[in-house]
N, C-alpha and C positions, 0 to 999 in steps of 0.2 A: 522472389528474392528472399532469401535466407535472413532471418531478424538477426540484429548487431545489439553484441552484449558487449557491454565495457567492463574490464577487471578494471578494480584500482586496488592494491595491494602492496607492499613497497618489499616485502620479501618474495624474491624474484624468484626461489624453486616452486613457492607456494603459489603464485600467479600462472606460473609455465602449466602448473598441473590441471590447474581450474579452464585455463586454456584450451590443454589434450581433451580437459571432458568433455568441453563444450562445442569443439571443432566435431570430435565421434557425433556428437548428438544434429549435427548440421548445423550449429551457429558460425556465423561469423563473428571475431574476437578482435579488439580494441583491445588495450593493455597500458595501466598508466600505473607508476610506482611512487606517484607524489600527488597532492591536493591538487594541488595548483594546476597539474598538468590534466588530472584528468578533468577538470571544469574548464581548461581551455579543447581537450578533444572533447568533451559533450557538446560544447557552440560548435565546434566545427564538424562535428559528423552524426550529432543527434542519432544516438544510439539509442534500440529499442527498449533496455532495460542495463541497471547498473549495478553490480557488484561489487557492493563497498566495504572495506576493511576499518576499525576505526582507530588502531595505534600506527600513526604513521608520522614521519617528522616535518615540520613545519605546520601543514593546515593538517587538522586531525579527520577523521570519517565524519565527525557528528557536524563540523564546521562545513565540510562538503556538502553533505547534505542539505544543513540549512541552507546553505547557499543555494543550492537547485532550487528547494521551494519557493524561493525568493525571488529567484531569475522564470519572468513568464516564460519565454520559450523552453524550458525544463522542466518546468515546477509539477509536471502530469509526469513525468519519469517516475518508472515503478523501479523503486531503490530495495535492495534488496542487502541486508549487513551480512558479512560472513566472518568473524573474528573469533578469537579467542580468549575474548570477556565475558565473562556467563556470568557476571552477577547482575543482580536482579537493576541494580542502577543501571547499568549501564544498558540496560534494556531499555530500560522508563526512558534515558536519555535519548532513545533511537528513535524510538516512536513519539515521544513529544516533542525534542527540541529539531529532531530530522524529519519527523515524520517519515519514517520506514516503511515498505509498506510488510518488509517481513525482517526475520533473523534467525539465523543459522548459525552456532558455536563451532568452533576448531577444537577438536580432528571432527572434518565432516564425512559422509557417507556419499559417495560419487554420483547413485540412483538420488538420495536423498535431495541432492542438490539439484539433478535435471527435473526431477517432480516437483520443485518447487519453482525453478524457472517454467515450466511449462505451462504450470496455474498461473503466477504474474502475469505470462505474456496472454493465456487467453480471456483474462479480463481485459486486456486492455486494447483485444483485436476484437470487441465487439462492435463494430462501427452502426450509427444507425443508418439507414437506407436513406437516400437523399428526400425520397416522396413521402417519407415518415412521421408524423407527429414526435417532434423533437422534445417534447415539455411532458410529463409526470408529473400530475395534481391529486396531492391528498390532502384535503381540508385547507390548513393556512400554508402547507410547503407545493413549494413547484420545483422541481428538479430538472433541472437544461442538460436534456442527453447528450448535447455538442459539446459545449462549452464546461461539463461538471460544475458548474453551479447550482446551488441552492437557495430560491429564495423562500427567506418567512414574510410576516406583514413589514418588520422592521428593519431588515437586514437580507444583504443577499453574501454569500461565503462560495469560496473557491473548495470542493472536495479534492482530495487526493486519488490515485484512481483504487485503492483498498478503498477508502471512504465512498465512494461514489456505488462504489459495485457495490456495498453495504444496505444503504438509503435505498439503490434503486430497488433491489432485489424485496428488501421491508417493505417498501411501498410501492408495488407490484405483488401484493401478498398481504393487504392491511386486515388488522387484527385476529391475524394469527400470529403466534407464537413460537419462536423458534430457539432452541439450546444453542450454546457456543459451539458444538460439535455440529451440531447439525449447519448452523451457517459456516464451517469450514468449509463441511462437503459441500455444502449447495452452492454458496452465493463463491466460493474462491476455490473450488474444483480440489482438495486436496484428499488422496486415500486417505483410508480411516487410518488413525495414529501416526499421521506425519507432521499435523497441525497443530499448536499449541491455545486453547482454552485463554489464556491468557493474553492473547493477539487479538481476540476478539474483544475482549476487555476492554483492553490500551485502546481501541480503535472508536469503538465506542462514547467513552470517556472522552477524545480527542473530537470526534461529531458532536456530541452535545456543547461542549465548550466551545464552539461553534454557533452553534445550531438556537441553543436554550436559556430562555429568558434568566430559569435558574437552573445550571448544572447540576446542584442534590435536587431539584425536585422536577424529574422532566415532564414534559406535556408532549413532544414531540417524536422522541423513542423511548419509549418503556420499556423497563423491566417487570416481568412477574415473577415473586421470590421462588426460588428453586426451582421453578423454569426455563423462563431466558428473555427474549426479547421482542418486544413487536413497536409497527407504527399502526396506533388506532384512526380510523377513520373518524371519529369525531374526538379533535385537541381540547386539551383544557384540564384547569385540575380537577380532581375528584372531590 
């Protein structure tokens, strides 16, 4: 069966269009021009991924969103922004107060947009095998491949599924090293120069303030200066 994307977008030529692309590419398409409406079709038809716009009237995109996080049976929906805000706020807003797991500017690029649906969705068709060891242990983190959870000694945190494919992928791969470029391509399947550096940042940032006793000094994901990023096998500070 063909995965269900949800438009929500409240300008209806721009929805129609995202629509035609997405029907070419074999999605099935969902279509809401209001907040409100598209969080009551998410409960009722649990779409595989959602395409959210974020100036709309009444409930705005970033209220959407939070609301998904917040509601359990959604809050694993890979939300993807497509609007016509490109300042750098309204980024930070997407990814921390909606936790996004991407964003995409208007006028977008048609290829552009199915290559980035098609990365969302094959993070989040990685199912583990029923007879599988379900749990990833590095040091003080365990990571629940069912559930996206993460526990440390203190705290156990709900990942997003960007976040989750992040951790898992670092920690299946402890202490090495990897650039933001390089965890585009690897850990979230995007051609080279489709991804933005800075998504990996925000993503980041958004795991440790989760994740870490103290967000400026992590123990859990590191940074290496002008490198990039790893989880070491043995935590703690330096």
């Amino acid at each position: 069966m063909s995965e269900l994307i949800l438009v929500v977008d409240d300008d209806h030529a721009v929805a129609e269009a995202i629509e035609r692309s997405l029907r070419r590419s074999g999605f099935e398409v969902s279509v809401a021009h209001r907040g409100t409406d598209a969080l009551a079709i998410a409960r009722q038809q649990r779409p595989d991924l959602v395409i959210l716009d974020i100036m709309m009237p009444g409930m705005d995109g970033i209220e959407v969103g939070r609301t998904m996080r917040q509601t359990p049976e959604l809050a694993q929906l890979p939300i993807l922004f497509l609007t016509g805000k490109q300042e750098i706020g309204d980024k930070v807003a997407a990814y921390q107060q909606a936790q996004a797991d991407d964003y995409l500017t208007k006028p977008f690029d048609v290829l552009e947009l199915d290559l980035r649906v098609k990365a969302l969705l094959r993070r989040t068709h990685g199912r583990v095998p029923p007879d599988a060891d379900s749990r990833l242990r590095v040091g003080d983190l365990t990571l629940d491949l069912r559930t996206y959870e993460l526990n440390t000694p203190v705290q156990t945190v709900l990942l997003t599924p960007v976040e989750f494919e992040l951790m898992h992928f670092l920690m299946s791969n402890t202490d090495q090293v990897f650039s933001a470029d390089q965890l585009l391509q690897k850990v979230w399947g995007y051609p080279a120069g489709t991804g933005m550096p800075d998504l990996v940042r925000v993503h980041v940032k958004n795991v440790r303030d989760k994740i870490e006793p103290n967000p400026r000094e992590p123990i859990y994901l590191r940074n290496i200066l002008r490198r990039g990023y790893m989880v070491p096998t043995r935590q703690g500070a330096d």
